[in-house]
C-alpha positions in Angstrom: 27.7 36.3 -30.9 28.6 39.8 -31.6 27.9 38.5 -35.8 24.7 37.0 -34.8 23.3 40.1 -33.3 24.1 42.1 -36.2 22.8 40.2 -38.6 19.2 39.5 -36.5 19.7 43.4 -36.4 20.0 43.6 -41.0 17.3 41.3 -40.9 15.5 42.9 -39.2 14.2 40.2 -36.4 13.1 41.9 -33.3 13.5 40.5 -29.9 10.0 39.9 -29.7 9.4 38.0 -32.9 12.1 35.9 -32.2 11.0 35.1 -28.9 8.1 33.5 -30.3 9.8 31.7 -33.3 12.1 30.3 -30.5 8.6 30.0 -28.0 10.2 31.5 -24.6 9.8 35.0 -23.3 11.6 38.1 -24.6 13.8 38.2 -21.4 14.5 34.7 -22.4 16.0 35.8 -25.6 18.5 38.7 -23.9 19.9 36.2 -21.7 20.8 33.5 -24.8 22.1 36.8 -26.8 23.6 38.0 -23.6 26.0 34.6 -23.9 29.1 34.3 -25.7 28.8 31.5 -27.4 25.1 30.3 -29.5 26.5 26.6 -28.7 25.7 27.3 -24.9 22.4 27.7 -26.0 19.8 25.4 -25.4 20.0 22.8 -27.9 16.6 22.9 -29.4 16.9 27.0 -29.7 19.9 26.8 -31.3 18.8 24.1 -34.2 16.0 26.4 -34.7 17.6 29.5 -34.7 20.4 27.9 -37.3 17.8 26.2 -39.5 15.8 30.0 -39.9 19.6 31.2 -40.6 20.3 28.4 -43.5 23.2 27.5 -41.5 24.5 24.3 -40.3 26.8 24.9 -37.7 27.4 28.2 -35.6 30.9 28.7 -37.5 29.1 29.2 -40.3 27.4 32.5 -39.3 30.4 34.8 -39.4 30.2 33.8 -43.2 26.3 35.1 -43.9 26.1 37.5 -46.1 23.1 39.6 -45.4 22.0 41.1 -49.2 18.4 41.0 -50.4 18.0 37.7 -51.9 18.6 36.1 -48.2 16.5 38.7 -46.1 13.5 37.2 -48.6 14.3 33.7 -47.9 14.5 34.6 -43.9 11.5 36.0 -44.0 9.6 34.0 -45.8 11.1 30.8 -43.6 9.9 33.0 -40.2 7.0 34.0 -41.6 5.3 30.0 -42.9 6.9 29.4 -39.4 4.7 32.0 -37.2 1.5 31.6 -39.4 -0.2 28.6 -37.7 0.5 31.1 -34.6 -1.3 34.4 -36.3 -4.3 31.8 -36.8 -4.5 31.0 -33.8 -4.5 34.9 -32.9 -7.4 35.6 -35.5 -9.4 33.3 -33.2 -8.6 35.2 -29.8 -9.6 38.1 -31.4 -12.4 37.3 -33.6 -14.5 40.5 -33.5 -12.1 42.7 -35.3 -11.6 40.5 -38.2 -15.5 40.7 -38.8 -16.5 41.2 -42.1 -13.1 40.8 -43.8 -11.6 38.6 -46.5 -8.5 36.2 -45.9 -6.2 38.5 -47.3 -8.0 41.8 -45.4 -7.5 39.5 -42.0 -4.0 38.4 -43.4 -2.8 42.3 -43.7 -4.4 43.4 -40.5 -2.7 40.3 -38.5 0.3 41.2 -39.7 -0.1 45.3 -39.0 -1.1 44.7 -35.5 1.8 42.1 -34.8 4.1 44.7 -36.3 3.0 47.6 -34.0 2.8 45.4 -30.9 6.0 44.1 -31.5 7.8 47.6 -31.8 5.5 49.2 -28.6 6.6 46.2 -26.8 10.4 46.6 -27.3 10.3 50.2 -26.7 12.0 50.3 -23.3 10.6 53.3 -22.0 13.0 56.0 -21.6 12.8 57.5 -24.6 9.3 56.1 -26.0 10.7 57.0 -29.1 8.2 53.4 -31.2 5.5 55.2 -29.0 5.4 58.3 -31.2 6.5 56.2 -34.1 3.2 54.4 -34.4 1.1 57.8 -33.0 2.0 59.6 -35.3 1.2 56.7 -38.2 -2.2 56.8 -36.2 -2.3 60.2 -37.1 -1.2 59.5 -40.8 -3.8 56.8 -41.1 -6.6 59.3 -39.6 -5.1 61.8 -42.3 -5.2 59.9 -45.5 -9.0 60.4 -46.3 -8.9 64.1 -46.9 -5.3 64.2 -49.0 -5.0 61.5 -51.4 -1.3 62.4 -51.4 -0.7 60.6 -48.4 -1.2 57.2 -50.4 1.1 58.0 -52.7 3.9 58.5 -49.6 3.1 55.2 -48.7 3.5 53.8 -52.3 6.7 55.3 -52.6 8.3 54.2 -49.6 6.9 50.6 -50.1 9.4 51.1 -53.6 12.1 52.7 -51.8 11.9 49.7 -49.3 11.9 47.5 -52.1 8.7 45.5 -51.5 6.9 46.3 -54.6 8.0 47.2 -58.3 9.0 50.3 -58.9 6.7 50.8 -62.0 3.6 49.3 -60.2 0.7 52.4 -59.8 -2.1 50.9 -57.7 -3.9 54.8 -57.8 -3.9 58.1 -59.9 -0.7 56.7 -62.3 -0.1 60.1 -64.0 -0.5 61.9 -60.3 1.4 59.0 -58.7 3.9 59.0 -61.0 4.9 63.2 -60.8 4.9 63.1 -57.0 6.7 60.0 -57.0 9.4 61.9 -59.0 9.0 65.4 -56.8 9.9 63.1 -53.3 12.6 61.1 -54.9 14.2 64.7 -56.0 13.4 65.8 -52.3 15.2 63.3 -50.7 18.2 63.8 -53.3 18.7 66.2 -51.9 18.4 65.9 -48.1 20.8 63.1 -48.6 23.5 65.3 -50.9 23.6 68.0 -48.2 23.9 70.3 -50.8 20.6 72.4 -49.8 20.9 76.4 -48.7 20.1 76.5 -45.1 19.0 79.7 -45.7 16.0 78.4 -48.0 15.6 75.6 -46.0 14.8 77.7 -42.7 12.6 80.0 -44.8 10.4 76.9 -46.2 10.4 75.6 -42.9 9.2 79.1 -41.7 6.5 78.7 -43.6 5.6 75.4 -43.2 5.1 76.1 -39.4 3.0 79.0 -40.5 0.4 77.1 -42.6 0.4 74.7 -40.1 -0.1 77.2 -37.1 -3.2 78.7 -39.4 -4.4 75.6 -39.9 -4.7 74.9 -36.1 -6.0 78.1 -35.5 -8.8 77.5 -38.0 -9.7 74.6 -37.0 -9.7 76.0 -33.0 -12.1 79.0 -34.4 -14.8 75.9 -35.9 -14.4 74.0 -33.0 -15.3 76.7 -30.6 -18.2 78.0 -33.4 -19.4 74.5 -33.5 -19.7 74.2 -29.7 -21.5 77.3 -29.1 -23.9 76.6 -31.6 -24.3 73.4 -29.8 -25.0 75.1 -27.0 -27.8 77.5 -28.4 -29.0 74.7 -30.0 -29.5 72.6 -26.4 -31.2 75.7 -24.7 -33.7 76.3 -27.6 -34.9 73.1 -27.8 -34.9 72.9 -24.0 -32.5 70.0 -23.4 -29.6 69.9 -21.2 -27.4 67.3 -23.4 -27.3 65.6 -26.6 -28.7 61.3 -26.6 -29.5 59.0 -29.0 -33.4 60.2 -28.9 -32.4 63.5 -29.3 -29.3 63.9 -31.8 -30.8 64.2 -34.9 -33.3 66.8 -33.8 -30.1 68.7 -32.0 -28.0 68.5 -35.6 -31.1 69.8 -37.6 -30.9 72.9 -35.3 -27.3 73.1 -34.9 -27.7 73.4 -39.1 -30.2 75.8 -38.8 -28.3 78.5 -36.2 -25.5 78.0 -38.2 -27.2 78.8 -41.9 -28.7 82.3 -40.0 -25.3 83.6 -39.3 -24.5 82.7 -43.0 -27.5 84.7 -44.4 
């Protein structure tokens, strides 16, 4: 059993994905990996969990060998396996597949069944998949005002080895340099081989920009607000509505174009 976790662990099967391949609950699933043996399991369970393995018998897991070519058959058994089962989630949750195209509806699917899956097997204590996927929020919120970003993403889909390495789906020439600069980067993070010293100083000053950053946007904020607020009294409303916003924004523009000239 000890095998058999480790390799759901390289494939990279969560507890909650394979409690629905297997259809029980995820507490289901600790107690049959709690056992010592798979062949106390439930016989059905265990001819489907040894069928998604490409194994005959439970002897024969101890022999997997868990390289690339067989996390790609895996998944691709798991994932024929759970599609009737995303359909059937694309009709419970029709209104936020509106207006997209099978493979749009495919992708997001398969984006929120990721995230829910990880959120769910957080166990709370150190809510460490919480900040994981807030802090992709935050990426995701990001991405429109550095195109940068997109290129992290294509490079880590590489690294993972999902797509081609050669394949440039943006900016190729840009894509291409800051694919090279992040590969060098994390060269060297790996090698160890980095001055501390120069690390803490570009650190320093990473912290900086970012603290100037905050601080500038904090100063617009509060300018925004108070010209939302002279904007309210000379109009001679007490809030900002539907009826009312555009006429607000027009003066907001205007008290904000007399401080300029």
């Amino acid at each position: 059993m000890e095998r058999l976790n480790e390799i759901l662990h390289e494939l990279g099967i969560s507890k909650v994905k394979l409690a629905k391949f297997l259809g029980v609950s995820r507490q289901m699933v600790y107690n049959y990996l709690d056992l010592d043996d798979i062949n106390k399991w439930p016989k059905d369970k265990k001819v489907l969990l040894l069928n998604l393995l490409g194994v005959k018998n439970a002897s024969d897991i101890d022999a997997i060998i868990v390289d690339t070519d067989y996390i790609l058959t895996v998944e691709a058994k798991l994932n024929s396996i759970l599609v009737s089962t995303n359909r059937s989630e694309y009709a419970e949750n029709t209104n936020i597949y509106n207006g997209l195209g099978k493979k749009q509806k495919e992708l997001l699917n398969s984006i929120i069944n990721i995230i829910k899956e990880n959120l769910e097997d957080d166990d709370g204590t150190t809510e460490e998949n919480y900040y994981i996927f807030k802090y992709l929020y935050h990426f995701i919120q990001a991405m429109d005002g550095s195109k940068e970003l997109k290129y992290i993403l294509a490079y880590v889909s590489k690294a993972a080895g999902f797509v081609k390495p050669n394949e440039f789906k943006f900016n190729e020439n840009e894509q291409f340099v800051f694919e090279g600069i992040l590969f060098s980067g994390f060269t060297l993070y790996h090698s160890g081989t980095a001055s501390k010293t120069k690390i803490a100083e570009s650190h320093r000053r990473f912290v900086n920009q970012i603290e100037h950053k905050m601080e500038e946007k904090l100063s617009r904020t509060l300018e925004l607000n108070s010209a939302k607020v002279q904007a309210l009294r000379e109009l001679g409303y007490a809030e900002i509505n539907e009826k009312n916003a555009a006429e607000v924004l027009e003066k907001i523009a205007e008290i904000q174009s007399r401080k300029v000239g």
